[in-house]
Legacy VTK file of the C-alpha trace (Angstrom):
# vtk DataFile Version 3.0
C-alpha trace
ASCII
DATASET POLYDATA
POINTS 360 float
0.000 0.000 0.000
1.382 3.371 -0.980
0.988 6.468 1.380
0.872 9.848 0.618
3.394 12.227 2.421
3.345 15.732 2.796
6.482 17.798 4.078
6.281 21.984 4.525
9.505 23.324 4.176
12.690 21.470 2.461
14.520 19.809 5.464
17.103 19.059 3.940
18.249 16.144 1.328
19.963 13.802 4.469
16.168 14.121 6.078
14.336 13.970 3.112
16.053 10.627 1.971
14.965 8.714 4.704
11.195 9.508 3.545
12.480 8.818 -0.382
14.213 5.698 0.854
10.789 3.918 1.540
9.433 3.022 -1.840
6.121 3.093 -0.422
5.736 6.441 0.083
4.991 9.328 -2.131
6.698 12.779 -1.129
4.751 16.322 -1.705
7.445 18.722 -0.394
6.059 23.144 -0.644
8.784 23.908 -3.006
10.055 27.616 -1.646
12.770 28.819 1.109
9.804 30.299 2.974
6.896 29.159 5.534
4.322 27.467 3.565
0.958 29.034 2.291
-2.077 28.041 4.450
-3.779 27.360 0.882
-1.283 25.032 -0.498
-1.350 23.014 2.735
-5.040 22.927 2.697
-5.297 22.086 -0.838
-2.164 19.453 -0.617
-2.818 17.760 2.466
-5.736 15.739 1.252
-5.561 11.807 1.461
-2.139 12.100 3.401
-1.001 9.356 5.757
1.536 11.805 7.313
3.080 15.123 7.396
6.010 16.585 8.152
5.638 20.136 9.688
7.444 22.931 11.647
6.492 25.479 14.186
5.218 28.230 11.686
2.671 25.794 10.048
-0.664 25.551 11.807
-2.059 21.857 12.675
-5.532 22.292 13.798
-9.420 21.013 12.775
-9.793 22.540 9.650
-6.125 20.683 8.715
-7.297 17.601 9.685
-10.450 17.147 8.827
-8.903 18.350 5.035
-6.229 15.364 5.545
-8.925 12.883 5.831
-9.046 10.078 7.813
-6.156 8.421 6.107
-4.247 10.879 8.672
-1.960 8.677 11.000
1.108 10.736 12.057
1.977 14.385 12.281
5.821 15.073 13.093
7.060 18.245 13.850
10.785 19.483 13.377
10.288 21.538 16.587
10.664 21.599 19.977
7.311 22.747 21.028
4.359 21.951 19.810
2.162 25.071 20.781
1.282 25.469 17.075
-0.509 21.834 17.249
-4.114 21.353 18.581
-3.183 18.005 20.637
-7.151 17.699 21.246
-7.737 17.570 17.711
-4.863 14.836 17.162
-5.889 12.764 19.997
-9.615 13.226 19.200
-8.787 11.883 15.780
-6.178 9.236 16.933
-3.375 10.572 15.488
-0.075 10.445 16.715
2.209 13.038 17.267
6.488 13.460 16.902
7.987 15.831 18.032
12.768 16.795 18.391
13.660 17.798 21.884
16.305 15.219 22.634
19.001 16.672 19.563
19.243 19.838 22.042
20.066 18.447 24.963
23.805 16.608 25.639
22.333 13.527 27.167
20.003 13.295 23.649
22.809 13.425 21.351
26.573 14.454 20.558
25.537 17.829 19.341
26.481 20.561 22.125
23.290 22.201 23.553
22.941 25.654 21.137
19.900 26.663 23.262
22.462 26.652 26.661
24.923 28.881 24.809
22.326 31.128 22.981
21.100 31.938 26.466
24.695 32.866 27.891
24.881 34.716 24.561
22.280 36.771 25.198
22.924 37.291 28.988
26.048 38.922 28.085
24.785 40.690 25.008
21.763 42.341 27.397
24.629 43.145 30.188
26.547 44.922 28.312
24.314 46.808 25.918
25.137 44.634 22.791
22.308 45.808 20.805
22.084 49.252 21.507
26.264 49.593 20.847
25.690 47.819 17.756
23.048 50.151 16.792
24.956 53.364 17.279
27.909 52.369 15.206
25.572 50.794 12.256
23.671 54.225 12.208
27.141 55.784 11.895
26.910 57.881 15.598
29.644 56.567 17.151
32.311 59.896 16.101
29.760 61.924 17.318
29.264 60.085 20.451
32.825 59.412 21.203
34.061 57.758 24.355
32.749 58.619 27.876
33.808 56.982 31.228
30.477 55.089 32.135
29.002 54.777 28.540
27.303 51.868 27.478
28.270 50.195 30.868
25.779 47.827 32.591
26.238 45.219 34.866
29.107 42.805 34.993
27.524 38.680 34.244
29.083 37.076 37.236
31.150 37.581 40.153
35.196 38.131 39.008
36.112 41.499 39.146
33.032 43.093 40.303
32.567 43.935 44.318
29.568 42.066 44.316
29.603 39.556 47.215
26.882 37.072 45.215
25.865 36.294 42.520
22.770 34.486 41.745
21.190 32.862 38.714
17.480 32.284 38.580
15.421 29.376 36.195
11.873 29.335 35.194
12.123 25.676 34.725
15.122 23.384 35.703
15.277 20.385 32.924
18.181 19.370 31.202
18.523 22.449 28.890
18.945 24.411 32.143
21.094 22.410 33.478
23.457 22.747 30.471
23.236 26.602 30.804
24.559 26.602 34.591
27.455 24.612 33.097
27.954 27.036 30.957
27.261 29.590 33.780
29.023 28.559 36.767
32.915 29.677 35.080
31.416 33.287 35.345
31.258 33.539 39.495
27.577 32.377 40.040
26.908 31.768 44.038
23.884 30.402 43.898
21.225 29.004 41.553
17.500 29.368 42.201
14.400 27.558 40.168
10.934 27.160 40.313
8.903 24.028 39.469
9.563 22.749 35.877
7.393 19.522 36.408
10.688 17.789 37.933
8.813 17.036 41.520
9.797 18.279 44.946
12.330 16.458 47.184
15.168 17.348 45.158
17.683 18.339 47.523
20.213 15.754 47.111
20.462 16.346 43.785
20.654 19.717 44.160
23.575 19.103 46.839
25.855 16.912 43.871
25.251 20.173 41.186
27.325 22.136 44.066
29.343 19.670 44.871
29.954 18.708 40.750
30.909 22.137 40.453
33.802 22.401 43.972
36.338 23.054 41.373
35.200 26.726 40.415
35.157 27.175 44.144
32.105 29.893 44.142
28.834 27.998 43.663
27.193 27.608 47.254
23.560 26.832 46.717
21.179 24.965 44.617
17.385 25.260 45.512
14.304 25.311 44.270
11.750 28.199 45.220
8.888 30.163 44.454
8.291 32.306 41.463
7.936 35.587 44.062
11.576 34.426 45.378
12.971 33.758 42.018
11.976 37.189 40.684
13.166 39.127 43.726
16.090 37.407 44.633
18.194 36.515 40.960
20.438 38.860 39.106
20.258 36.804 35.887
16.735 35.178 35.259
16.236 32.076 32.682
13.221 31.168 30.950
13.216 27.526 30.291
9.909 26.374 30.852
7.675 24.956 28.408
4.933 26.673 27.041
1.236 26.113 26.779
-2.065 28.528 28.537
-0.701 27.209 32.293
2.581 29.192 31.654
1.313 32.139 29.158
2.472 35.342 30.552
3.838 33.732 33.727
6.609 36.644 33.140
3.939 39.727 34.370
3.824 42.982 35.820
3.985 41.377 38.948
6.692 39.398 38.575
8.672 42.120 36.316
7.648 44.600 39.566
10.018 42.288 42.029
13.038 41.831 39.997
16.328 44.118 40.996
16.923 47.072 39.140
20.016 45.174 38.097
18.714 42.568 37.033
18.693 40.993 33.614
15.538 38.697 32.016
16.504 35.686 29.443
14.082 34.106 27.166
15.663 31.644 24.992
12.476 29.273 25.481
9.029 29.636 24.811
7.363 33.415 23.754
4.346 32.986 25.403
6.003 32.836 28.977
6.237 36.641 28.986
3.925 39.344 28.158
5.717 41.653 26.097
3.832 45.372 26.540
4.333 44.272 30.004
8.162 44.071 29.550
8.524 47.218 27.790
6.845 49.090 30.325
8.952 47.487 32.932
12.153 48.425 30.635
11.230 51.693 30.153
10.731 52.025 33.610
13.449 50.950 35.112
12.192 47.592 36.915
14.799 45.782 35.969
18.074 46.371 33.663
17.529 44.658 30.160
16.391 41.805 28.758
17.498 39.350 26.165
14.887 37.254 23.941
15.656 34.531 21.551
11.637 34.226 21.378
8.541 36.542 21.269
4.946 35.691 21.848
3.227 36.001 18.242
6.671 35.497 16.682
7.346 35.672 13.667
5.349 38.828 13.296
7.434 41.093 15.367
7.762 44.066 13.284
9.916 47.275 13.928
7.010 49.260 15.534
6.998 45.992 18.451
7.545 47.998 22.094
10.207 45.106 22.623
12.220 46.180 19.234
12.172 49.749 20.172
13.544 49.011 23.608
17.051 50.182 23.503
17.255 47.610 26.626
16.127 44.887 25.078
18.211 42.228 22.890
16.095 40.522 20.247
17.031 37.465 17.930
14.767 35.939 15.540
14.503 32.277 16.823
18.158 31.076 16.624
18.648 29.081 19.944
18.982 25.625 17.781
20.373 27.274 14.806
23.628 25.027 14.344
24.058 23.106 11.305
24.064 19.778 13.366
21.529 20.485 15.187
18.939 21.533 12.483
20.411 18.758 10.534
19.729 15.990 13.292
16.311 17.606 13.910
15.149 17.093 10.866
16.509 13.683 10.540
14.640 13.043 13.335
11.382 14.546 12.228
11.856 12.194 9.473
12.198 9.008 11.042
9.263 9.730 13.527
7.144 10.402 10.024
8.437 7.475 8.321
7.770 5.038 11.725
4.322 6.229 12.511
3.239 5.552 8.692
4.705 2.486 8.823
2.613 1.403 12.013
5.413 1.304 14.189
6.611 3.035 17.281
8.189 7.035 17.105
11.306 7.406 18.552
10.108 10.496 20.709
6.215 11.049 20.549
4.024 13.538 22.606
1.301 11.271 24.740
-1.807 12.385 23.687
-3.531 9.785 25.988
-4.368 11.924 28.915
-5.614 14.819 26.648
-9.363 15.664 27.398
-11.673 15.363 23.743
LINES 1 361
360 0 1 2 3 4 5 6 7 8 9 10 11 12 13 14 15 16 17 18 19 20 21 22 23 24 25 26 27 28 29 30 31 32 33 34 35 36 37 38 39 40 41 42 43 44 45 46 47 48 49 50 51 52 53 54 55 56 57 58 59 60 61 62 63 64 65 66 67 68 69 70 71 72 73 74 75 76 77 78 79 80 81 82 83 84 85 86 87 88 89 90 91 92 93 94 95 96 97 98 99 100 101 102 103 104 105 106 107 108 109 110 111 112 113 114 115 116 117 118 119 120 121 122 123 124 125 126 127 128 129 130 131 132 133 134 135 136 137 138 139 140 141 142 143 144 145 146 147 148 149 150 151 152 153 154 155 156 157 158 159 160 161 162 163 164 165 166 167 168 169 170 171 172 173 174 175 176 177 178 179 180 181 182 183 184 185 186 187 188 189 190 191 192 193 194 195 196 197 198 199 200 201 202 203 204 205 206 207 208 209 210 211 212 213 214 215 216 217 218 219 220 221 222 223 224 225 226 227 228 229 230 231 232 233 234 235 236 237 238 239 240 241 242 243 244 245 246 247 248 249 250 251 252 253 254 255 256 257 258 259 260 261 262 263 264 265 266 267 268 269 270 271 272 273 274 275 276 277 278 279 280 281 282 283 284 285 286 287 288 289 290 291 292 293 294 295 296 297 298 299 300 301 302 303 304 305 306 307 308 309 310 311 312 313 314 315 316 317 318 319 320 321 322 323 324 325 326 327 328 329 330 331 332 333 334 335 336 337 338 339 340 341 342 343 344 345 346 347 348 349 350 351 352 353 354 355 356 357 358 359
């Protein structure tokens, strides 16, 4: 039996082959370097057994009910899966893959490009990255010249400063922010803070071994988990590492913008909906806290130049970059791939979303 396979974006000939490989299957691939057109998908998706899709493509009822019921699998080359109706999928019994493991070192060989993309943008947000950048790419710079405090902010860490802590906060505590206190730790941190990232309480041994792990740096004194009042008051450098989804939209509010030092410095490399942006201008232009860094925005990728965030002189802004390493894109898709190609074929994915507890 032959199955019909429909991928949105090029992935990539390494990924594509294993789909091309199987002789039963017959590939429909959108044919432009750009997100797909809602109308081609509609119009292409009919009579599919699978599709291949990524986080700017829209899975929902009108999608699936265009698929037919031929629909078994739906595999994303993302992360997240916020752009997926899982009611719909589970309602229709259709399986879902998804590509966290490539990101993380215990899911592959690849190092973890979200970890370093978040010490990226700590440092860029620090020390004024994008605002610097901005004055010598507008050709200001001879006319601002050199001044004693400019463009200074707040040194990432303890060496050097007079600081007598240091301490690094995580909305969420998996393995992704584990991998960024690695990456952390070299730069002075005291102490690391989280709140709950679905890991459980009654964590303290292992929170113990991270300090101990890290004896040789001779600074890091505390691991614990708090609450999100403590974590906002409390951290210099705050993390955003949770997933995403309505229980966590705009977790990052007034309120919690309102307790952060005046020093201190926000980090989104995760999920856009954890922070509610007008709310984070205001608190930049207010002075509730320093700067902010963002690898993500909520309603991304229509963030224009008239966003509050982009006018922000405080506030870094990449478009979306935290996995964008040649492996890693490369093993993503591969993997997006193989879950497609598995779920048509009847058999297990290698990492799948469980849809069984979702309410239809």
């Amino acid at each position: 039996m032959r199955h019909k396979i429909l991928v949105s974006r090029d992935i990539g000939k390494d990924a594509l082959a294993i789909i091309k490989d199987n002789k039963d299957l017959d590939l429909v691939v959108w044919p432009e370097d750009r997100i797909a057109d809602r109308s081609w998908l509609l119009e292409n998706v009919a009579g599919c057994t699978g599709i291949v899709v990524t986080l700017c493509d829209k899975v929902d009822e009108e999608l699936v009910i265009r698929a037919g019921p031929s629909l078994k699998v739906v595999s994303t080359m993302s992360v997240g899966y916020e752009h997926i109706s899982l009611d719909v999928l589970a309602k229709h019994g259709i399986k879902l893959g998804y590509t966290p493991d490539v990101l993380t070192d215990a899911g592959s060989q690849i190092n973890i490009p979200v970890a370093d993309i978040a010490i990226m943008l700590a440092l860029m947000a620090s020390r004024n990255a994008a605002h610097s950048l901005s004055i010598v790419q507008s050709g200001q710079w001879p006319a601002i010249g050199w001044a004693p405090f400019g463009f200074c902010g707040p040194q990432l860490g303890l060496p050097g400063s007079t600081a007598k802590s240091f301490t690094a906060g995580f909305l969420g505590f998996g393995r992704i922010a584990q991998a960024t206190v690695r990456r952390l730790v070299p730069f002075g941190v005291t102490r690391v803070l989280y709140t709950d990232s679905g890991r459980g309480k009654g964590r303290s041994e292992e929170d113990a071994q991270l300090v101990r792990d890290y004896e040789v740096f001779g600074q890091l004194r505390e691991v614990r988990r708090v609450d999100l009042d403590t974590l906002a008051s409390e951290s210099d450098l705050v993390i955003l590492l949770a997933p995403g989804g309505e229980t966590t939209r705009h977790i990052i509010s007034t309120s919690f913008l309102k307790q952060m030092k005046p020093t201190g410095i926000l980090i989104n490399p995760g999920r856009g909906s954890l922070v509610d942006s007008d709310a984070l201008a205001h608190a930049l232009n207010e002075g509730w806290l320093y700067a902010a860094g963002l690898d993500v925005v909520d309603g991304e990728p229509h963030v224009t130049s008239d966003h509050p965030l982009v006018k922000s002189p405080r506030a870094t802004i990449l478009p979306h970059i935290g996995s964008a390493t040649t492996e890693t894109r490369a093993a993503m898709a591969s993997l997006a791939a193989q879950n497609l190609v598995d779920g048509v074929m009847g058999g297990p994915l290698k990492v799948e979303v469980d849809l069984s507890k979702i309410m239809v």
